[in-house]
C-alpha positions as CSV (number, residue, x, y, z in Angstrom):
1,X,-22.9,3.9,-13.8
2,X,-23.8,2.4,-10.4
3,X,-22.2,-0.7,-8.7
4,X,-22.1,-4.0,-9.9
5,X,-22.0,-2.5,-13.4
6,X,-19.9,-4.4,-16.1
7,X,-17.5,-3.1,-18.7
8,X,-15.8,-4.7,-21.7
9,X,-12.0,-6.2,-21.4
10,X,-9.1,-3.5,-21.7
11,X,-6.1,-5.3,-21.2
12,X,-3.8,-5.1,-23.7
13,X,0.1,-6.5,-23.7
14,X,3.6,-5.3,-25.1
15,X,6.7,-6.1,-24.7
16,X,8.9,-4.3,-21.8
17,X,12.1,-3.2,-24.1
18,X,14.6,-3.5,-21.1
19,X,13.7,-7.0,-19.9
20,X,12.0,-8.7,-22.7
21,X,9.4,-9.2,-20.2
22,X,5.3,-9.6,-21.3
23,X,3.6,-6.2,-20.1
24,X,-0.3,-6.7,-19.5
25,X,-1.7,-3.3,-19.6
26,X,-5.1,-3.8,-17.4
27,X,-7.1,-0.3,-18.0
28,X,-6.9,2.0,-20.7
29,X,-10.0,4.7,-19.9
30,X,-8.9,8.2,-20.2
31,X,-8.7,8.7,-16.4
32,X,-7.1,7.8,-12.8
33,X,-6.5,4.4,-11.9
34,X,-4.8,2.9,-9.2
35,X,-4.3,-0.4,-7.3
36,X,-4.1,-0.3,-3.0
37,X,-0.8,1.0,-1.7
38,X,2.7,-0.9,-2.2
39,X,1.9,-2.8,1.1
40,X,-1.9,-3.8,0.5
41,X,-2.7,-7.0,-1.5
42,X,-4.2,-6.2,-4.6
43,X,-5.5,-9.4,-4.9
44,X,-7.3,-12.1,-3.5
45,X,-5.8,-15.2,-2.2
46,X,-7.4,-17.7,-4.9
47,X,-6.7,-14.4,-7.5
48,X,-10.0,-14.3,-8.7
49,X,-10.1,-10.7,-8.7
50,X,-7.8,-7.6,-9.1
51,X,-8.6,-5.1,-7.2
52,X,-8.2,-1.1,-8.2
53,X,-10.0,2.4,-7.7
54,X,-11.0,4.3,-11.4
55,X,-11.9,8.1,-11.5
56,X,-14.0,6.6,-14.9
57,X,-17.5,7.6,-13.5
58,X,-16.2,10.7,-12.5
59,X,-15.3,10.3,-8.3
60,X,-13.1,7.0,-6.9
61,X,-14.9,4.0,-6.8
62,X,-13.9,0.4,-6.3
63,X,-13.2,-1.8,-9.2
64,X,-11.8,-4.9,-9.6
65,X,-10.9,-7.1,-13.2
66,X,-12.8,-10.4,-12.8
67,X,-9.7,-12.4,-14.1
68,X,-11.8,-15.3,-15.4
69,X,-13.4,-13.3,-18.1
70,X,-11.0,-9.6,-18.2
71,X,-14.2,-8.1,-17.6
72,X,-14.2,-4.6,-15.1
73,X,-16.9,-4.5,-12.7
74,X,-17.6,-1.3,-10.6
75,X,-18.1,-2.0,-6.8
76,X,-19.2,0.9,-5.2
77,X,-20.7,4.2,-6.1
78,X,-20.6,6.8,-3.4
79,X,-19.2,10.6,-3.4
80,X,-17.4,10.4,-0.2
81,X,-14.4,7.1,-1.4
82,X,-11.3,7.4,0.7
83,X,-9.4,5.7,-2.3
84,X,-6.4,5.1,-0.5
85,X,-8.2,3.5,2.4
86,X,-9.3,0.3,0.7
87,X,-8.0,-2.9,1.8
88,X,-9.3,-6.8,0.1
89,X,-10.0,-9.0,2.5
90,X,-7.9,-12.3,1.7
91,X,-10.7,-14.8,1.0
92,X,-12.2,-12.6,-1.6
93,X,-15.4,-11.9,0.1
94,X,-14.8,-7.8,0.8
95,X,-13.4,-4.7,0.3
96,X,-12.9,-2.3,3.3
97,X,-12.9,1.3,2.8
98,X,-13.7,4.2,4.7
99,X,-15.8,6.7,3.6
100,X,-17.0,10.2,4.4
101,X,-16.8,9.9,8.6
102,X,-17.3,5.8,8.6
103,X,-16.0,2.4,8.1
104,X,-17.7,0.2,5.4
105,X,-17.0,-3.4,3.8
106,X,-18.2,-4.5,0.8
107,X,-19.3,-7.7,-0.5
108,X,-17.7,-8.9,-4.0
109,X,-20.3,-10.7,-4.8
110,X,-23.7,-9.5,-3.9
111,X,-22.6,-5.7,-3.7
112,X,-23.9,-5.4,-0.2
113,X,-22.3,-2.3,1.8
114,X,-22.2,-2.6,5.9
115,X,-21.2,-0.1,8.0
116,X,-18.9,-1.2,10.7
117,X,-17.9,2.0,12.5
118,X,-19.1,5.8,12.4
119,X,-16.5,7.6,13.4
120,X,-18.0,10.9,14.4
121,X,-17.9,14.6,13.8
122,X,-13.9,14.2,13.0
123,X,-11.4,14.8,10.1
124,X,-10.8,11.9,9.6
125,X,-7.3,12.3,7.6
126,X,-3.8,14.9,8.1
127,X,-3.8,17.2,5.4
128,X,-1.5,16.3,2.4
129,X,-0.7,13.9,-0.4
130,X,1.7,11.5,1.8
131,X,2.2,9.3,5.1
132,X,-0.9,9.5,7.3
133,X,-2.9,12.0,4.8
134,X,-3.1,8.9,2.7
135,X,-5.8,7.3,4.9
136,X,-4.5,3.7,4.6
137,X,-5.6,1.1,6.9
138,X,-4.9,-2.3,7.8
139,X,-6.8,-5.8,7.9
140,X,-5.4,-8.8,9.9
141,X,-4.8,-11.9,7.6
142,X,-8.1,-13.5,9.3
143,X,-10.0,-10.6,8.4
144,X,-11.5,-10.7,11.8
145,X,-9.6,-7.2,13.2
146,X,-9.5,-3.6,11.4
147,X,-7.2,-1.2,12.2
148,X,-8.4,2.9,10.9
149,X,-6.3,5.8,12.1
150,X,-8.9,8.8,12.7
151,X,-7.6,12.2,13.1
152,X,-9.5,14.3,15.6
153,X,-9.1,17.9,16.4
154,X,-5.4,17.6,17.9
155,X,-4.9,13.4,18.1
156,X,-5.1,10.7,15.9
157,X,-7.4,8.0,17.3
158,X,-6.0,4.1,16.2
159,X,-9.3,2.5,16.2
160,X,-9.3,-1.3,16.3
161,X,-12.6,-2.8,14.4
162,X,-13.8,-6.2,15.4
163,X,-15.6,-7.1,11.9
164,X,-17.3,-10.3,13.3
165,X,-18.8,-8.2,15.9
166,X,-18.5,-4.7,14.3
167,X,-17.7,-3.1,17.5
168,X,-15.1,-0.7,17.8
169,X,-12.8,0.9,20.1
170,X,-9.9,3.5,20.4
171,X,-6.4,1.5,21.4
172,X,-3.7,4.7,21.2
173,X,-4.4,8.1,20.8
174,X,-1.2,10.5,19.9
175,X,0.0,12.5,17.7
176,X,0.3,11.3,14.5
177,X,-0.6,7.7,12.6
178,X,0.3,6.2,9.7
179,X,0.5,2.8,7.3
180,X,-0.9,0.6,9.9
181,X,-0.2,-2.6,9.1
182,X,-0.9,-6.2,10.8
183,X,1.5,-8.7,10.8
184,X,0.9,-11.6,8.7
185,X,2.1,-13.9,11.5
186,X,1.0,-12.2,14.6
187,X,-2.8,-10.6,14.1
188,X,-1.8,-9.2,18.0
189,X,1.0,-7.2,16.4
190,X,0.5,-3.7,14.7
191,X,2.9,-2.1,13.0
192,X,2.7,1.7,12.1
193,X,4.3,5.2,11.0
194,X,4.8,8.1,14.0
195,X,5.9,11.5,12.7
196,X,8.4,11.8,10.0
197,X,11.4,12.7,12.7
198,X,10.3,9.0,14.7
199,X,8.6,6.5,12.2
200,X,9.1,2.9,13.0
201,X,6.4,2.1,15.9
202,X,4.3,-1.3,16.9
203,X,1.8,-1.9,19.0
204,X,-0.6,-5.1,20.3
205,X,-3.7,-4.7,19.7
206,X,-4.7,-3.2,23.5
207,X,-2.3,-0.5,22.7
208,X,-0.6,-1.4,26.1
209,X,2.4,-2.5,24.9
210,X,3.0,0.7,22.0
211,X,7.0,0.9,21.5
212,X,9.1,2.4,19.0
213,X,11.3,-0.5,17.5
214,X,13.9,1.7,15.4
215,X,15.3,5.3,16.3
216,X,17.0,6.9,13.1
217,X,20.4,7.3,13.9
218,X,20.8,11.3,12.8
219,X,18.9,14.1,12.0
220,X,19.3,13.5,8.3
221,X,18.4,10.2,8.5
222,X,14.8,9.9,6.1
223,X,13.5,6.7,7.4
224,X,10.2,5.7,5.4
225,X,7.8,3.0,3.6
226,X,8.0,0.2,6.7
227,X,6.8,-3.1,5.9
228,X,6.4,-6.6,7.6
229,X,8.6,-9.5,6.1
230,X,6.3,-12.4,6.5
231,X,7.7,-15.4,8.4
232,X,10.6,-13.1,9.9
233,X,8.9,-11.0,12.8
234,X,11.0,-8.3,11.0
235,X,9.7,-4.8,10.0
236,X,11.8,-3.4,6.8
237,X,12.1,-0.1,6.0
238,X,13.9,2.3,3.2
239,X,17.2,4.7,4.6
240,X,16.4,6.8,1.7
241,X,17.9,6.5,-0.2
242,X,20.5,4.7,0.9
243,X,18.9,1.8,0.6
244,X,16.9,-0.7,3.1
245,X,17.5,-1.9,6.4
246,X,15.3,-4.1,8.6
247,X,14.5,-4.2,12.3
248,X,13.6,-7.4,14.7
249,X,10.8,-6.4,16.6
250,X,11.2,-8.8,19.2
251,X,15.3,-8.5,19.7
252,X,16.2,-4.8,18.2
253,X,18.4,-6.8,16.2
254,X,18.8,-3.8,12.8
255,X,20.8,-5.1,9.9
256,X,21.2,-4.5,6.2
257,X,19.5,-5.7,3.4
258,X,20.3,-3.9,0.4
259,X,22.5,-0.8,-0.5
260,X,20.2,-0.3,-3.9
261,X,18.0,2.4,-4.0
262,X,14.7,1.1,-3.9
263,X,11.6,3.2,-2.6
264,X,8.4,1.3,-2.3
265,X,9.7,-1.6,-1.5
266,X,7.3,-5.2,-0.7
267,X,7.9,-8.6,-0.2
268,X,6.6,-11.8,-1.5
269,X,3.8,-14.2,0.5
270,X,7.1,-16.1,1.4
271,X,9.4,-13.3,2.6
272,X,12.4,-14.5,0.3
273,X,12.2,-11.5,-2.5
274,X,11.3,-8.2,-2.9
275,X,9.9,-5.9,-5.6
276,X,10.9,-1.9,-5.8
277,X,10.3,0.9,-7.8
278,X,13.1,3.8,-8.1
279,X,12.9,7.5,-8.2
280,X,16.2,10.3,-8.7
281,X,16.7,8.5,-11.1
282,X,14.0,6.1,-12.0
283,X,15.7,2.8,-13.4
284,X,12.8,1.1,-13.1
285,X,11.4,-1.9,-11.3
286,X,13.6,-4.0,-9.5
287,X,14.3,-7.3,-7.5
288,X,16.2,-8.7,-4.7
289,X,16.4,-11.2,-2.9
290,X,16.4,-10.6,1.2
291,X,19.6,-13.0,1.8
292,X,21.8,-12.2,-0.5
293,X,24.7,-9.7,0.3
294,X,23.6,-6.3,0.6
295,X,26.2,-5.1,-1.9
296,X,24.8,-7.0,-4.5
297,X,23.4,-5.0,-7.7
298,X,19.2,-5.5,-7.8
299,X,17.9,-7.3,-11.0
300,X,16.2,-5.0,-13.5
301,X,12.3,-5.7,-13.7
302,X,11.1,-3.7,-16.1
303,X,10.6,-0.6,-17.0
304,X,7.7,2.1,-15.0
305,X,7.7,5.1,-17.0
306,X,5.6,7.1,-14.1
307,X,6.3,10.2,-13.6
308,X,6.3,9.8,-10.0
309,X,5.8,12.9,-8.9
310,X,7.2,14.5,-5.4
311,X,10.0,17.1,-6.0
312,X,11.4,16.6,-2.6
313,X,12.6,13.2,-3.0
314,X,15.4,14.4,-4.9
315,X,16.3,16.6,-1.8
316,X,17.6,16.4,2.0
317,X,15.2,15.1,4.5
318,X,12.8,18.0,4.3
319,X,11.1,17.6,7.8
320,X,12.4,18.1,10.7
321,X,11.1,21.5,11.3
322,X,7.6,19.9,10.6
323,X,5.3,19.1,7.7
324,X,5.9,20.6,4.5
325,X,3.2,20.9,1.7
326,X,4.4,18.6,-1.4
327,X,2.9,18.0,-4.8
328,X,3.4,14.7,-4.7
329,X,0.4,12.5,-6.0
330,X,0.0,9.0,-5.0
331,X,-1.2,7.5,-8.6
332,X,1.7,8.7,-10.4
333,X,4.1,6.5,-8.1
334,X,4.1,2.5,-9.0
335,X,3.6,1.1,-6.0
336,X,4.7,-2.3,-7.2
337,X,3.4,-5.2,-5.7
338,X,4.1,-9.5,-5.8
339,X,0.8,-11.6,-7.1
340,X,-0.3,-14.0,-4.3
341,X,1.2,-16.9,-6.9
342,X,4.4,-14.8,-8.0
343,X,3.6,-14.7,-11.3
344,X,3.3,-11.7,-11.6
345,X,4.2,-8.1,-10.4
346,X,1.2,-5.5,-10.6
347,X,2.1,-1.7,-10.3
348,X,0.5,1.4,-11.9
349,X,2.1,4.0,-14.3
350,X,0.5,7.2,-16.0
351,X,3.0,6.4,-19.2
352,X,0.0,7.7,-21.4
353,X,-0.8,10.7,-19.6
354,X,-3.2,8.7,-17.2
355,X,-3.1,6.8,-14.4
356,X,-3.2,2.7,-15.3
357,X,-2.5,-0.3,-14.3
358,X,-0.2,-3.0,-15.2
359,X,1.3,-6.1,-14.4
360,X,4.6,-7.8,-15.4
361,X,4.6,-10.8,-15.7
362,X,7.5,-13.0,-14.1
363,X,7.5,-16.6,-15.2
364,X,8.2,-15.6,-18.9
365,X,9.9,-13.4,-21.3
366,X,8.9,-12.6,-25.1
């Protein structure tokens, strides 16, 4: 099949056995499927659209459920998907991926592909199945700036994309670059993951004023899966698994927020709640709220039934003598994510011996 290609409904619902909550399973093909990464919308503002990658035709490609009608439609069709790369644009109108060596958007609604950036003869991504391997990127909430982390030869290039002009240029290079992510309420305000031993790092978007903002406090210390809060100016991020903590970026102000376990962790549009998965052991998807006192218990979800896979999450922090190869795929971990409207909570479990995804729905129970 080739982009812009239709497919029947798949959804399905149930009835979540812990919560009494209304499961809507959203694919049911025989095959990988995953939404963006715990931090990226999987939506569109106005929620017309869902947006997920399938391994259906064979490689990634783009999808998204048009929610008016349930029906799938197939977006792109190329060999060369960076599936973890892709990023909505929040009025709807694009994806943007990368792909093979380059930077691409596509349009939702005439399937038009346009090349923003060639990146060169370059790797592109770290080897591996986590952090910077991934490939993620990051879109400002105007859509107007692009941040890609290329890796090449011995650096990582952070190349900022102007997608009105799409021009390009190289703000940082070091070592290693990860999660980029824009803040919703500052679009001159990048946040992103250094190496494993020194994570928590934002820059504007000259790369002139690139500072750490949170140094763990020990060697044992596993700081990971940063995320803005919007409205705060505040980066959270998981003291696995000991819990969260989050940072002001503009006073170094680090405080609490929750001594539950959680492990991809995002917030609402409105920076009040948050939404977690769990891993060693997996007691689901959880809740809570950023105020309340840290020592409060999270509120039960529903269940994810992944089998999330990563061995090493049940161990020490394994990295301070460098990377360390990990089975660890991506589309066996939930991911879970807030709607745009919070009525729901999508997230993606292999339950059935493949990769689908779900949402939860949080306005009712059965």
């Amino acid at each position: 099949m080739s982009k812009g290609a239709h497919f029947p409904k798949e959804s399905r619902e149930s009835t979540d056995p812990q919560s009494g909550r209304r499961i809507r399973q959203v694919t049911n093909h025989p095959s990988i499927h995953h939404h963006p990464f715990f931090f990226v919308p999987a939506y569109d503002r106005a929620m017309k659209r869902l947006i997920f990658v399938s391994y259906r035709t064979g490689k990634p490609q783009i999808f998204f459920e048009d929610r008016s009608s349930g029906q799938l439609v197939q977006v792109t069709d190329r060999a060369d998907l960076a599936d973890w790369s892709i990023i909505p644009s929040g009025d709807g109108r694009y994806v943007y991926y990368t792909a093979g060596t380059g930077g691409f958007r596509i349009n939702l609604d005439t399937f038009e592909e346009e090349q923003l950036a060639d990146f060169g003869a370059v790797e592109m991504r770290e080897k591996g199945m986590v952090g910077a391997a991934m490939g993620t990127t990051a879109l400002s909430a105007s859509g107007k700036w692009w941040a890609v982390p290329v890796k090449a030869g011995p650096v990582t290039r952070f190349m900022l994309i102007d997608t009105e002009r799409k021009t390009s240029s190289v703000i940082i290079e070091r070592d290693t670059i990860g999660h980029p992510q824009f803040c919703p309420d500052d679009e001159d305000l990048i946040l992103y993951a250094g190496p494993m031993t020194d994570r928590v790092w934002v820059t504007d978007r000259s790369g002139q004023k690139n500072r750490r903002i949170y140094q763990r406090e020990n060697d044992m210390q596993w700081v990971t899966h940063e995320v803005w809060v919007p409205g705060r100016r505040t980066v959270a991020f998981v003291d696995w698994p000991r819990g969260m903590k989050m940072v002001d970026v503009d006073r170094g102000v680090v405080r609490q927020i929750t001594y539950s376990p959680a492990w991809h962790a995002a917030p609402d549009d409105a920076g009040d709640t948050f939404v977690c998965d769990t891993n060693f052991p997996d007691l689901g998807l959880h809740t809570f709220h950023l105020d309340d006192d840290p020592a409060d218990e999270a509120q039960p979800l529903c269940a994810s039934e992944a089998s999330s896979e990563g061995k090493h999450w049940a161990e020490p922090f394994p990295y301070n003598n460098g990377p360390v190869a990990v089975e660890a795929a991506q589309h066996t971990h939930p991911h879970p994510r807030f709607a745009p409207d919070n009525s729901r909570v999508v997230f993606t479990s292999d339950r059935t011996g493949h990769a689908q995804i779900y949402e939860v729905m949080l306005e009712d129970r059965a």
